[in-house]
mmCIF file as Biopython writes it, N, C-alpha, C and O atoms, coordinates in Angstrom:
data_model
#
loop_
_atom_site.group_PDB
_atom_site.id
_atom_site.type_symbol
_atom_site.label_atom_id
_atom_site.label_alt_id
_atom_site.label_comp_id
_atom_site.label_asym_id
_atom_site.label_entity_id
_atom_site.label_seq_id
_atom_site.pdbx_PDB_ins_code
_atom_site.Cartn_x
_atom_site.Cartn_y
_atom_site.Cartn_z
_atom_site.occupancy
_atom_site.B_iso_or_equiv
_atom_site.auth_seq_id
_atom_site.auth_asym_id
_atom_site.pdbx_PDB_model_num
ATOM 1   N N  . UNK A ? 1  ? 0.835   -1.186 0.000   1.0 0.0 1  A 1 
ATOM 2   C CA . UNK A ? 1  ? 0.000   0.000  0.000   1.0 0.0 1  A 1 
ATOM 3   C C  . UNK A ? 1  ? 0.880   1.251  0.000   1.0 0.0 1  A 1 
ATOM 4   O O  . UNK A ? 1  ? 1.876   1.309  0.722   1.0 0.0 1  A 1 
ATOM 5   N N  . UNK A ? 2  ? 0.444   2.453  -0.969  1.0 0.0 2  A 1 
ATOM 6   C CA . UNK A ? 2  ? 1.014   3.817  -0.739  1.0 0.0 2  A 1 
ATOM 7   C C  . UNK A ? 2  ? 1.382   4.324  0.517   1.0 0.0 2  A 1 
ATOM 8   O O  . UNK A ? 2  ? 0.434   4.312  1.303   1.0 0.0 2  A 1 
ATOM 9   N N  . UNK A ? 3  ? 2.185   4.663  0.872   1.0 0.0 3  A 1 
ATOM 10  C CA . UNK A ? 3  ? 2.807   5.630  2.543   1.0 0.0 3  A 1 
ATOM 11  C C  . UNK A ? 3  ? 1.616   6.633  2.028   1.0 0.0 3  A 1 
ATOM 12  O O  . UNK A ? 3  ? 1.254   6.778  0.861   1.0 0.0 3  A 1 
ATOM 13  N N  . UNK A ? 4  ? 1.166   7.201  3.037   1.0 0.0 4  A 1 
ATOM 14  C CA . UNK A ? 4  ? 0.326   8.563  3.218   1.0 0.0 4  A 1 
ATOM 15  C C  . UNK A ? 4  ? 0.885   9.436  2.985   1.0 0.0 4  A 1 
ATOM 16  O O  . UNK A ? 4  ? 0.395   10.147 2.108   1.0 0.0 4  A 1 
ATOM 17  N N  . UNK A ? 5  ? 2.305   9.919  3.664   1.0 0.0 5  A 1 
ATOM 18  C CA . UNK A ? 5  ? 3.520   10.521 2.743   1.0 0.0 5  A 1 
ATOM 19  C C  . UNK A ? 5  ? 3.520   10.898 1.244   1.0 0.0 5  A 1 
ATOM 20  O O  . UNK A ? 5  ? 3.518   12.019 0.736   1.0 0.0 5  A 1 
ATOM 21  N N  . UNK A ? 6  ? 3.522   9.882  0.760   1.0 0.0 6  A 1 
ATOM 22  C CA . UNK A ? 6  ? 3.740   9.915  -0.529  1.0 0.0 6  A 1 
ATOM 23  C C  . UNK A ? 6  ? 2.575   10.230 -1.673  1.0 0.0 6  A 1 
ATOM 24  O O  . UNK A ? 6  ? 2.735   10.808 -2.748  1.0 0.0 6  A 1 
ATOM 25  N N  . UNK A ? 7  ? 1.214   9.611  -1.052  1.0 0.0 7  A 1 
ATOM 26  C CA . UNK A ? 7  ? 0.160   10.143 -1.817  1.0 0.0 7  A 1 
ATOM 27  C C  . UNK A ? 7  ? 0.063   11.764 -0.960  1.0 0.0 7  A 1 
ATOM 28  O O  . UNK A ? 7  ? 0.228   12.659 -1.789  1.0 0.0 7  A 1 
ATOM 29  N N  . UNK A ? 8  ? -0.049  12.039 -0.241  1.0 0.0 8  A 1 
ATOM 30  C CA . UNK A ? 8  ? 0.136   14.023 -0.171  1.0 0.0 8  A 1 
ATOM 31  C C  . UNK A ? 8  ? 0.656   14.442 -0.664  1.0 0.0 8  A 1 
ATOM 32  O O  . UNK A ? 8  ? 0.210   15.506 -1.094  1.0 0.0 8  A 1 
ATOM 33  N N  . UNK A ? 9  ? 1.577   14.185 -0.939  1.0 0.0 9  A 1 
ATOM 34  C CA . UNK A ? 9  ? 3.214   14.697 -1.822  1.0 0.0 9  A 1 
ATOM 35  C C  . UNK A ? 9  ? 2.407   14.533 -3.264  1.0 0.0 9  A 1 
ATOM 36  O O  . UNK A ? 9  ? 2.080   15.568 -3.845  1.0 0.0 9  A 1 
ATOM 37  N N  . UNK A ? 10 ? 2.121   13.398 -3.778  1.0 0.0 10 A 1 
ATOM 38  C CA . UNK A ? 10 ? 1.480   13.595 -5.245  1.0 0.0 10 A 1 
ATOM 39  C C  . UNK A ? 10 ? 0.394   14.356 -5.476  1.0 0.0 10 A 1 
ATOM 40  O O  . UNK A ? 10 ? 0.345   15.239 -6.333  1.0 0.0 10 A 1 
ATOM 41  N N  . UNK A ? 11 ? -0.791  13.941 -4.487  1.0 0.0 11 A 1 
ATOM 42  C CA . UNK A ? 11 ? -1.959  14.808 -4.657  1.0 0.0 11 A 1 
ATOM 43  C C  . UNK A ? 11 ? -1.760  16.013 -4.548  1.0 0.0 11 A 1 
ATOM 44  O O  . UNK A ? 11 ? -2.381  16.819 -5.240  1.0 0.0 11 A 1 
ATOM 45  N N  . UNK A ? 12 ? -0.612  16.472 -3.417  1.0 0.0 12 A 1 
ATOM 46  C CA . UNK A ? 12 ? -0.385  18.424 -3.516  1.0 0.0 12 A 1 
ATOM 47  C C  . UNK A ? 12 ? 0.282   18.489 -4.902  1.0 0.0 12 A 1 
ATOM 48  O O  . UNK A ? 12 ? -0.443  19.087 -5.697  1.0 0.0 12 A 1 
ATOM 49  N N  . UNK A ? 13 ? 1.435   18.061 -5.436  1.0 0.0 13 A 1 
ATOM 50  C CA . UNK A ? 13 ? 2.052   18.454 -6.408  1.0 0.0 13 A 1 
ATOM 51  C C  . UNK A ? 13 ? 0.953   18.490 -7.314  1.0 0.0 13 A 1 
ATOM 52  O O  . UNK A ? 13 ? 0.870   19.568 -7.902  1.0 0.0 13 A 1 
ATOM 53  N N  . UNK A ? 14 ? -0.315  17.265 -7.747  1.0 0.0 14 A 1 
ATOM 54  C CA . UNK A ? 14 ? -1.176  17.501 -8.886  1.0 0.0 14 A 1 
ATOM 55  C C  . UNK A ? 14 ? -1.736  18.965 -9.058  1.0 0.0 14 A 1 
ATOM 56  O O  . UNK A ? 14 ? -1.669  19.791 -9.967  1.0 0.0 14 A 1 
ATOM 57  N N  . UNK A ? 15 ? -2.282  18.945 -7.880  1.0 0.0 15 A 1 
ATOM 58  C CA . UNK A ? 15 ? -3.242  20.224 -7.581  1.0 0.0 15 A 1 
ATOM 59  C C  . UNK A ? 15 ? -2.466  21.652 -7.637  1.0 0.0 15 A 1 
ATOM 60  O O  . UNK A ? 15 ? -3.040  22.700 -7.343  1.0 0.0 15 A 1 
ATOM 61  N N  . UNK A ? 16 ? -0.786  21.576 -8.138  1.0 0.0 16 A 1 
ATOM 62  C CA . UNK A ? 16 ? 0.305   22.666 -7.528  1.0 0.0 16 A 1 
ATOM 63  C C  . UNK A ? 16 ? 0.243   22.986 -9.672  1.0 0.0 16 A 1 
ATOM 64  O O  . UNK A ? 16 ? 0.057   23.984 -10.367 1.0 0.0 16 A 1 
ATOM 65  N N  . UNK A ? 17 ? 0.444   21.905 -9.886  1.0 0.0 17 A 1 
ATOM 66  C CA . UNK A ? 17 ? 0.438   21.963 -11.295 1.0 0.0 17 A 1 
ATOM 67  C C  . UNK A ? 17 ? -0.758  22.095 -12.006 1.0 0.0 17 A 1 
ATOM 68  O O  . UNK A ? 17 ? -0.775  22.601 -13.129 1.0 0.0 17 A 1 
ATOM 69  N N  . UNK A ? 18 ? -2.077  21.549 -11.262 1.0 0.0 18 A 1 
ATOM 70  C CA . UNK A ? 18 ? -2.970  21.585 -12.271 1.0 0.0 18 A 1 
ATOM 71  C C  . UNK A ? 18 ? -3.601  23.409 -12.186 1.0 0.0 18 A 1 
ATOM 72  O O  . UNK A ? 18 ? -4.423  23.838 -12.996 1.0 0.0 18 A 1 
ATOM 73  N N  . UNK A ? 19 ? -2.952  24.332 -10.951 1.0 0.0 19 A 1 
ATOM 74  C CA . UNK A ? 19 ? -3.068  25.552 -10.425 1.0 0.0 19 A 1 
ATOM 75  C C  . UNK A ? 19 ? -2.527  25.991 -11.666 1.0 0.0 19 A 1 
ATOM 76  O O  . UNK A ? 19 ? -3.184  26.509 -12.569 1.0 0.0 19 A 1 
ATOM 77  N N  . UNK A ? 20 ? -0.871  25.682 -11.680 1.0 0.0 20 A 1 
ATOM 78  C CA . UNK A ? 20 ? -0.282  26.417 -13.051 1.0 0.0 20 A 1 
ATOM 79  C C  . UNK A ? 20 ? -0.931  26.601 -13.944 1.0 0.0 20 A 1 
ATOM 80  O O  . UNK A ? 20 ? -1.175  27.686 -14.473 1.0 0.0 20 A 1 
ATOM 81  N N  . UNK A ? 21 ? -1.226  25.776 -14.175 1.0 0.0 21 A 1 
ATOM 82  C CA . UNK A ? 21 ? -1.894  24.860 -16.155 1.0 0.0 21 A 1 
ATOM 83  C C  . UNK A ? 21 ? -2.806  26.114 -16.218 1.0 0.0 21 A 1 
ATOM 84  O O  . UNK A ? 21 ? -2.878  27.013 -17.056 1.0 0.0 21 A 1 
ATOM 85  N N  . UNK A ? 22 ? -3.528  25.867 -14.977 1.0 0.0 22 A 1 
ATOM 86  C CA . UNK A ? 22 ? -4.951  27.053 -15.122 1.0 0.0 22 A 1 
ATOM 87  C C  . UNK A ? 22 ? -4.460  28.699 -15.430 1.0 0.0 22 A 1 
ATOM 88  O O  . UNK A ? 22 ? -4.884  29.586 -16.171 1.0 0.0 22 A 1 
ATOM 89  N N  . UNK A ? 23 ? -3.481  28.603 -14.569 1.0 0.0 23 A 1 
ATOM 90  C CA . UNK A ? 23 ? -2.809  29.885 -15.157 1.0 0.0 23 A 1 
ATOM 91  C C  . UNK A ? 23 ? -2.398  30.880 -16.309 1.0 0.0 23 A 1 
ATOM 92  O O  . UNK A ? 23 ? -2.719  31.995 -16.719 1.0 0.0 23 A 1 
ATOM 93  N N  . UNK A ? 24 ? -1.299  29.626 -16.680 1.0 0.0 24 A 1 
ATOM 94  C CA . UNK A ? 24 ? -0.824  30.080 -18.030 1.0 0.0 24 A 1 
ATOM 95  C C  . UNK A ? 24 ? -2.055  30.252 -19.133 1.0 0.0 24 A 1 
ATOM 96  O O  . UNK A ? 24 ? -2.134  31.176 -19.943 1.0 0.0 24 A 1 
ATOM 97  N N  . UNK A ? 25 ? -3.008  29.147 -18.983 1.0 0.0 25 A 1 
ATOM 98  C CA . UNK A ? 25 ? -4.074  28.848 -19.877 1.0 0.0 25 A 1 
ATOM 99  C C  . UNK A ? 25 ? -4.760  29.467 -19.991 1.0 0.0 25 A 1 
ATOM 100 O O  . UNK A ? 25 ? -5.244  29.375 -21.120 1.0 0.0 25 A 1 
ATOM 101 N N  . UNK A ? 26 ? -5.555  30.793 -18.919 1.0 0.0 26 A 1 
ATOM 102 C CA . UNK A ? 26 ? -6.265  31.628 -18.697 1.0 0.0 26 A 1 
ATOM 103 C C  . UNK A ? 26 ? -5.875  33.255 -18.617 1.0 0.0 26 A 1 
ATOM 104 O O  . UNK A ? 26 ? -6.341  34.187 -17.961 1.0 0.0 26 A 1 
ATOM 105 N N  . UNK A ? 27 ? -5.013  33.171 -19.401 1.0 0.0 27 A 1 
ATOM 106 C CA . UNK A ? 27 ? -4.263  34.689 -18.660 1.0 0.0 27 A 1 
ATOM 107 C C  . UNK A ? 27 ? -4.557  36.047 -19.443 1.0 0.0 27 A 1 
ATOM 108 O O  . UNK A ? 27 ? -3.957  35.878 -20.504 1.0 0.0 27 A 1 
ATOM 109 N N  . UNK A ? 28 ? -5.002  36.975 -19.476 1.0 0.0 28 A 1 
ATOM 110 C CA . UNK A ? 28 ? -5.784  38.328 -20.057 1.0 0.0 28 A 1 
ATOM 111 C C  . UNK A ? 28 ? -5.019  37.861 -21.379 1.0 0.0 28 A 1 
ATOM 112 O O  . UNK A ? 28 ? -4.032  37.218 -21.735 1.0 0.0 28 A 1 
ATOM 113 N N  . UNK A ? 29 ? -6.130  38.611 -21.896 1.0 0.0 29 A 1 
ATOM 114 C CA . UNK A ? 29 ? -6.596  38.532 -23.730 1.0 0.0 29 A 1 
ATOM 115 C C  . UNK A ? 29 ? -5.629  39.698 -24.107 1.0 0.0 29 A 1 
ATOM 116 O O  . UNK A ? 29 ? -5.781  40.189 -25.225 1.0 0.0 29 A 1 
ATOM 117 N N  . UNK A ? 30 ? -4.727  40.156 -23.358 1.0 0.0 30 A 1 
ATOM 118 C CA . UNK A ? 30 ? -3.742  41.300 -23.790 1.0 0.0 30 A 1 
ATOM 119 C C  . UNK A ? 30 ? -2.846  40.561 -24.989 1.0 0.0 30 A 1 
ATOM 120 O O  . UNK A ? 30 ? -2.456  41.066 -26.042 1.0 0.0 30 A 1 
ATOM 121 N N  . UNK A ? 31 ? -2.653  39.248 -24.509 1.0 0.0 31 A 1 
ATOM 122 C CA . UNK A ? 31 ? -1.298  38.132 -25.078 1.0 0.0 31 A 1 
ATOM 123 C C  . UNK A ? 31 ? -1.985  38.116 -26.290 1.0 0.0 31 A 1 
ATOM 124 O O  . UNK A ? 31 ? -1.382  38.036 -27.360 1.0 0.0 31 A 1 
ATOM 125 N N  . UNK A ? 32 ? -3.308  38.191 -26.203 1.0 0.0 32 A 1 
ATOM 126 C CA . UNK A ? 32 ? -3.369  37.542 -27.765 1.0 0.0 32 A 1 
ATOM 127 C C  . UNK A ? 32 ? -3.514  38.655 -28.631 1.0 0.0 32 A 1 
ATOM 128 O O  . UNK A ? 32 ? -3.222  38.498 -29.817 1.0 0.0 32 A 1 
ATOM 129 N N  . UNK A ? 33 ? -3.958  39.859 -28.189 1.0 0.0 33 A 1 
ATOM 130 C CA . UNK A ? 33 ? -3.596  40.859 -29.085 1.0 0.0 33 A 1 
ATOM 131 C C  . UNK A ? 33 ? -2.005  41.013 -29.277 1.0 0.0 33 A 1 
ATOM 132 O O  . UNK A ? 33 ? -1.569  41.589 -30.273 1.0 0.0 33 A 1 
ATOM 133 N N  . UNK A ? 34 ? -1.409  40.640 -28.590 1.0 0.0 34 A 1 
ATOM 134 C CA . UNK A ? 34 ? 0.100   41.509 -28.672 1.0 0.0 34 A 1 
ATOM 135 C C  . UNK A ? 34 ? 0.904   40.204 -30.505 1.0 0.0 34 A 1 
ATOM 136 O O  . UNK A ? 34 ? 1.712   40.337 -31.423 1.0 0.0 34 A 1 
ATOM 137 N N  . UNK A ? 35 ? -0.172  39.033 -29.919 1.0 0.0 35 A 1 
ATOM 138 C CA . UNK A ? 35 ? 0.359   37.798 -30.733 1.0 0.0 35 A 1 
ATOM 139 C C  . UNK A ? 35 ? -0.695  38.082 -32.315 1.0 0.0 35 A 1 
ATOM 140 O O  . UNK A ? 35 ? -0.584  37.377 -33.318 1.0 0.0 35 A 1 
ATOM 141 N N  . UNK A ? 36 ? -1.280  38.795 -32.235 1.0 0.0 36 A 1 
ATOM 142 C CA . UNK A ? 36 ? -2.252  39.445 -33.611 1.0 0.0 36 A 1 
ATOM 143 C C  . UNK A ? 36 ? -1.131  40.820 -34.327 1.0 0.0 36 A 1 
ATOM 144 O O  . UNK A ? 36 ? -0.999  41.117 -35.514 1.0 0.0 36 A 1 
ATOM 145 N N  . UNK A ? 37 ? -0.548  41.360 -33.272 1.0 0.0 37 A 1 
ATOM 146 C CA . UNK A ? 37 ? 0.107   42.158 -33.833 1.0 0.0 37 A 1 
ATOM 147 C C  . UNK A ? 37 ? 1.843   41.879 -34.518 1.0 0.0 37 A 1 
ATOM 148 O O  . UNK A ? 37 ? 2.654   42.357 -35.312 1.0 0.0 37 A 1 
ATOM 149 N N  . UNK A ? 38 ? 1.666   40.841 -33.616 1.0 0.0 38 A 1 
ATOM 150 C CA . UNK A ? 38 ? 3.007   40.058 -34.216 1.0 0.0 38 A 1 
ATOM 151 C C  . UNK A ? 38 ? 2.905   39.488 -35.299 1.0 0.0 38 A 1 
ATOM 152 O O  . UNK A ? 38 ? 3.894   39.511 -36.032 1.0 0.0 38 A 1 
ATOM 153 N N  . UNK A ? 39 ? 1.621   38.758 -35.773 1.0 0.0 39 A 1 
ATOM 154 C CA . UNK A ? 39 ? 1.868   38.323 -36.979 1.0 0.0 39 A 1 
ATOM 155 C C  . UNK A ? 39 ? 1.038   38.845 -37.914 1.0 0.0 39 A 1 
ATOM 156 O O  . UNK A ? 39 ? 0.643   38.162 -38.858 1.0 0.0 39 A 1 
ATOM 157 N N  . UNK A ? 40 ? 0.587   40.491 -37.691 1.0 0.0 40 A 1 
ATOM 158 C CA . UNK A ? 40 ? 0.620   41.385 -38.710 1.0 0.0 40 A 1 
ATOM 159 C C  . UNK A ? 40 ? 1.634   41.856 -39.518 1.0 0.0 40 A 1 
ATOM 160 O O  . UNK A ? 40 ? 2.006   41.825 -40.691 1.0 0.0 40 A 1 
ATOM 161 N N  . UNK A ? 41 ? 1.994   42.386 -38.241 1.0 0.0 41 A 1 
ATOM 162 C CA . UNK A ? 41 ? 4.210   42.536 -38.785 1.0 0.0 41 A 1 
ATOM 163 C C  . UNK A ? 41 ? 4.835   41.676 -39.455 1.0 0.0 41 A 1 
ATOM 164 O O  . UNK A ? 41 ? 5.575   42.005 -40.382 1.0 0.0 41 A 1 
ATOM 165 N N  . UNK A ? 42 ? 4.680   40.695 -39.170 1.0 0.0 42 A 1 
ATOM 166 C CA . UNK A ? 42 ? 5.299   39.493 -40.232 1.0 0.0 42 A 1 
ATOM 167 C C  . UNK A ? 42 ? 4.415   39.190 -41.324 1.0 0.0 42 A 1 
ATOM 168 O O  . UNK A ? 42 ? 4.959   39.263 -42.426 1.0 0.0 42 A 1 
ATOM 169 N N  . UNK A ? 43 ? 3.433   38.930 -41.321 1.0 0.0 43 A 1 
ATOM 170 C CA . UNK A ? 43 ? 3.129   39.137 -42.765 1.0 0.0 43 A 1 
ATOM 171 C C  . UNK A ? 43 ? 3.460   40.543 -43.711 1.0 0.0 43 A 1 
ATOM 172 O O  . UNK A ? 43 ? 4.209   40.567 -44.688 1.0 0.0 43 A 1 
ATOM 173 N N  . UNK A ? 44 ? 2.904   41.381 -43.301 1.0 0.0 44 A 1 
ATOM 174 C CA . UNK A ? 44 ? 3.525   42.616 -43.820 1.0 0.0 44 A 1 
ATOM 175 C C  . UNK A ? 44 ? 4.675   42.374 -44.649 1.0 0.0 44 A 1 
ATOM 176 O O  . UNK A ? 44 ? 4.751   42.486 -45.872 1.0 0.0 44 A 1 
ATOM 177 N N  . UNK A ? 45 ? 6.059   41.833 -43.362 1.0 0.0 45 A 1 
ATOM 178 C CA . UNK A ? 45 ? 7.153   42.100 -43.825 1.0 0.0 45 A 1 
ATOM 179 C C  . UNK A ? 45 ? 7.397   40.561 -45.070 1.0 0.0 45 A 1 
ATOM 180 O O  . UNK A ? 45 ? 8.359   40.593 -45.837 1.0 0.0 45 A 1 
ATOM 181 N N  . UNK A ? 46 ? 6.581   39.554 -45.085 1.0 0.0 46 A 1 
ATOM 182 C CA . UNK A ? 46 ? 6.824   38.875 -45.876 1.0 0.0 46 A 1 
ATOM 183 C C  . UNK A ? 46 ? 5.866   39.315 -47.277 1.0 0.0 46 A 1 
ATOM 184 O O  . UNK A ? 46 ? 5.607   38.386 -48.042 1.0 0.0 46 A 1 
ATOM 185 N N  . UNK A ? 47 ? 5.458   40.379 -47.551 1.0 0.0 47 A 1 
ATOM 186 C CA . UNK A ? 47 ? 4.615   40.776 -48.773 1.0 0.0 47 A 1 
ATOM 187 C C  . UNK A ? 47 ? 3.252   39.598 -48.702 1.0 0.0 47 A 1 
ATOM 188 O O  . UNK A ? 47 ? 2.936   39.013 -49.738 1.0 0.0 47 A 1 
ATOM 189 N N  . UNK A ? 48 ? 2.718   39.404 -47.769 1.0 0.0 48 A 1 
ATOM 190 C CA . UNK A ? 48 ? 1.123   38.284 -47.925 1.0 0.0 48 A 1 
ATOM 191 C C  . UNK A ? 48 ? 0.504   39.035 -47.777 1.0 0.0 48 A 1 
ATOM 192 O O  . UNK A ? 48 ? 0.836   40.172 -47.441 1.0 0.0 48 A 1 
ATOM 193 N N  . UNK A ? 49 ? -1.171  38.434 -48.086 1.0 0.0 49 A 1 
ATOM 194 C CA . UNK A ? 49 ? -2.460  39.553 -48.089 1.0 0.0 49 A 1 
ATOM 195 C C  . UNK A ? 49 ? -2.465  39.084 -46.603 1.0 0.0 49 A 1 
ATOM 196 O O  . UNK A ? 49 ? -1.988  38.089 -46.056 1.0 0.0 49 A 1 
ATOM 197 N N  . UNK A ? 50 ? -3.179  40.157 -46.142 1.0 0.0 50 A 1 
ATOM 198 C CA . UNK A ? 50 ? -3.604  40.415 -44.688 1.0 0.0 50 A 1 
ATOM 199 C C  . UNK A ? 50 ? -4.866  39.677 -44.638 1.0 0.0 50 A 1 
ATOM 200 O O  . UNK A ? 50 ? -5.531  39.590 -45.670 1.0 0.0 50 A 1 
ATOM 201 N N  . UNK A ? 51 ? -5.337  39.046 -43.369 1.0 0.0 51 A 1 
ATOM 202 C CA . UNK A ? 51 ? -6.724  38.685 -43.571 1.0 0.0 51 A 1 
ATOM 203 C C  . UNK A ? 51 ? -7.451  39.968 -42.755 1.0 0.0 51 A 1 
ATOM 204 O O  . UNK A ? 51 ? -6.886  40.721 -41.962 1.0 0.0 51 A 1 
ATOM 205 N N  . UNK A ? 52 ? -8.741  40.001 -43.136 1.0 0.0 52 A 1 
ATOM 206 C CA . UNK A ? 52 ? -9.334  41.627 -42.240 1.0 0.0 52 A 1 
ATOM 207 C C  . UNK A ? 52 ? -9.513  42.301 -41.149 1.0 0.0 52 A 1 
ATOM 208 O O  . UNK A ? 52 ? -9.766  43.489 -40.950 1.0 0.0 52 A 1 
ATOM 209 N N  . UNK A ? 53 ? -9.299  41.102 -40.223 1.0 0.0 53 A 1 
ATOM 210 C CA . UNK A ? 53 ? -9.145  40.901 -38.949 1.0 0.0 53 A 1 
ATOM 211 C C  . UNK A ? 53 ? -8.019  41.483 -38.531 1.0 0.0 53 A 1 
ATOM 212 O O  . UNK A ? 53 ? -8.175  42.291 -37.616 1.0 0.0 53 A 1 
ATOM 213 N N  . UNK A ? 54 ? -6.765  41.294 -38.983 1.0 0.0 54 A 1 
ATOM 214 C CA . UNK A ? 54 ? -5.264  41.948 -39.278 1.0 0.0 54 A 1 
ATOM 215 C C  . UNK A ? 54 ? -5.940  43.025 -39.385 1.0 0.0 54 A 1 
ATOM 216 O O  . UNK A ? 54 ? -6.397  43.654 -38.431 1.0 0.0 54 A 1 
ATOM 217 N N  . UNK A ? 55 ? -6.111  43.462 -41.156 1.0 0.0 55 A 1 
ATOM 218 C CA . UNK A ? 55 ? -5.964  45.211 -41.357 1.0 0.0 55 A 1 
ATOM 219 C C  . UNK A ? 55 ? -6.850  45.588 -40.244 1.0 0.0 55 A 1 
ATOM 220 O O  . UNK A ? 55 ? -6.152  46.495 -39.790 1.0 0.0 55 A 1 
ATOM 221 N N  . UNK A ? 56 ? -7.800  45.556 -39.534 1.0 0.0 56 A 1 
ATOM 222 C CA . UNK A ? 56 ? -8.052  46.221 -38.671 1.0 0.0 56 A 1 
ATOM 223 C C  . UNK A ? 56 ? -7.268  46.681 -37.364 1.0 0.0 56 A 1 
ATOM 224 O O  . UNK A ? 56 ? -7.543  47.726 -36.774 1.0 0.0 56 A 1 
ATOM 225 N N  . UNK A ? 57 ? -6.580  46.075 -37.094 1.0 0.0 57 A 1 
ATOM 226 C CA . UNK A ? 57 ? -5.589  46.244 -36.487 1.0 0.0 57 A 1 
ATOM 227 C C  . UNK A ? 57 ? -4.317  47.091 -36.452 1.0 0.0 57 A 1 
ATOM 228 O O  . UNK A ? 57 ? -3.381  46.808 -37.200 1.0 0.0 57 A 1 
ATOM 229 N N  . UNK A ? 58 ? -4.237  48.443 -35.339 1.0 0.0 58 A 1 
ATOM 230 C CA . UNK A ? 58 ? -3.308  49.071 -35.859 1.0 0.0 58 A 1 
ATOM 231 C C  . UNK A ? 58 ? -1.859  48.972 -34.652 1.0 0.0 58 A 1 
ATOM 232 O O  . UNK A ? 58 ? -2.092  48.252 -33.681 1.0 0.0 58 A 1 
ATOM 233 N N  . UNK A ? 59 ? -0.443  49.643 -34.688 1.0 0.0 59 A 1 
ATOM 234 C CA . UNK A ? 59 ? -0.151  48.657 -33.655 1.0 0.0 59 A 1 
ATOM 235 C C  . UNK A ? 59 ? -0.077  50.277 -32.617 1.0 0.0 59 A 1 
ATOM 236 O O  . UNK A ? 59 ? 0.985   50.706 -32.165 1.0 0.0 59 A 1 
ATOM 237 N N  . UNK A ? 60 ? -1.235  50.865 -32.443 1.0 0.0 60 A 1 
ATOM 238 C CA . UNK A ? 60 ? -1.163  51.499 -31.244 1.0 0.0 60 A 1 
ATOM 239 C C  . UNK A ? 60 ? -2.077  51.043 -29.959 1.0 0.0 60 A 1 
ATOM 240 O O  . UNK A ? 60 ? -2.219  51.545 -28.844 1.0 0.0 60 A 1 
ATOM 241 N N  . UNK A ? 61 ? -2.803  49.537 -30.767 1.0 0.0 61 A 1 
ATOM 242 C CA . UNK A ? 61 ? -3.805  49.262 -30.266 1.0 0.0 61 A 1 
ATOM 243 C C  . UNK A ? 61 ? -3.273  48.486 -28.619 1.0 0.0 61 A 1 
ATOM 244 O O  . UNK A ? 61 ? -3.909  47.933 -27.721 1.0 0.0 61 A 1 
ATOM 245 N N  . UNK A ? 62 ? -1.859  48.785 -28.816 1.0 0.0 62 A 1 
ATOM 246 C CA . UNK A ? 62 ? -1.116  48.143 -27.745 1.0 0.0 62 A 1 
ATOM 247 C C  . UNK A ? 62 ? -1.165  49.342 -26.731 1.0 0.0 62 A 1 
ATOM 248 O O  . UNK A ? 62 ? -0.625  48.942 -25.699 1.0 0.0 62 A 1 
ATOM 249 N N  . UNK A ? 63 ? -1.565  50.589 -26.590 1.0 0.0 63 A 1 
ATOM 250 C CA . UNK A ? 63 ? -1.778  51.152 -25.793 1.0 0.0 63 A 1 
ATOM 251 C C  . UNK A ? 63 ? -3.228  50.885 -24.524 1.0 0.0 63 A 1 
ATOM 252 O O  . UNK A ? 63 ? -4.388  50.941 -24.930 1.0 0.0 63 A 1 
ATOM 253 N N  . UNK A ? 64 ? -2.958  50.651 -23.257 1.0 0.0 64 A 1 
ATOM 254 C CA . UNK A ? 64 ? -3.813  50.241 -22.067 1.0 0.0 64 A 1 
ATOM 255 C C  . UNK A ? 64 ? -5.140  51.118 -22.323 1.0 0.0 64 A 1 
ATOM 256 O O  . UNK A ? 64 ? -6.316  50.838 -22.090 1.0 0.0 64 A 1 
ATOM 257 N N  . UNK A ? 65 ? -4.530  52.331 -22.909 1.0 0.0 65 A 1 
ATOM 258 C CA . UNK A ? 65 ? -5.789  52.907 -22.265 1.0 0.0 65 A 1 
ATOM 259 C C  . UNK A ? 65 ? -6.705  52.707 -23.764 1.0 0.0 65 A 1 
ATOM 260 O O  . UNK A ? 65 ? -7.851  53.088 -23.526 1.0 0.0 65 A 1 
ATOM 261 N N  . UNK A ? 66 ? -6.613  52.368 -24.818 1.0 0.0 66 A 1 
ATOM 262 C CA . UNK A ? 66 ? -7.103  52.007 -25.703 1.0 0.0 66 A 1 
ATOM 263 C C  . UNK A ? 66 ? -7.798  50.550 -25.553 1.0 0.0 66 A 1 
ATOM 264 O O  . UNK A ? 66 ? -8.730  50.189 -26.272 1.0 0.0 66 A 1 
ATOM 265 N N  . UNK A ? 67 ? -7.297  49.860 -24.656 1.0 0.0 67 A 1 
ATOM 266 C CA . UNK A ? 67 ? -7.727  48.483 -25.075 1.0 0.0 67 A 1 
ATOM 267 C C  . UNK A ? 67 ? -9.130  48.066 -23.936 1.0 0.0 67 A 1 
ATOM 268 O O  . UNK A ? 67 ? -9.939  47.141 -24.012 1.0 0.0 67 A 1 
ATOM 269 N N  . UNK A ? 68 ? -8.992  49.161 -22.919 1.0 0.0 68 A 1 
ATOM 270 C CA . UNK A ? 68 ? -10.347 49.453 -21.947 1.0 0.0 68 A 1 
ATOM 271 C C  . UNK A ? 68 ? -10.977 49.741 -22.394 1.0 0.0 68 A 1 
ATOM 272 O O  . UNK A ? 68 ? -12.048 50.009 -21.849 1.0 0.0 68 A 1 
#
């Protein structure tokens, strides 16, 4: 049988990681604009059509008080 020890030790670590997971996974919608503007810029700089979603996008939209 498991030491009691050892299942605490796993069950905290699950619950330590499954905390992270939730973290990274959930984290303000800032990232994904900043990641819309990143690959505006790169298309741009590779000459592709933009899809419209892009051209709407300008990159001051990275300013806080704009994105409230």
């Amino acid at each position: 049988m498991i030491n009691n020890t050892y299942l605490y030790l796993i069950l905290s670590s699950l619950a330590f990681f499954s905390l992270l997971f939730l973290f990274f996974n959930f984290k303000s919608n800032k990232n994904n604009i900043d990641n819309k503007i990143l690959l505006k810029n790169l298309l741009e700089n590779l000459d592709i059509e933009l899809p419209d979603e892009l051209k709407q996008l300008d990159n001051s939209s990275t300013d806080p008080q704009k994105l409230s």
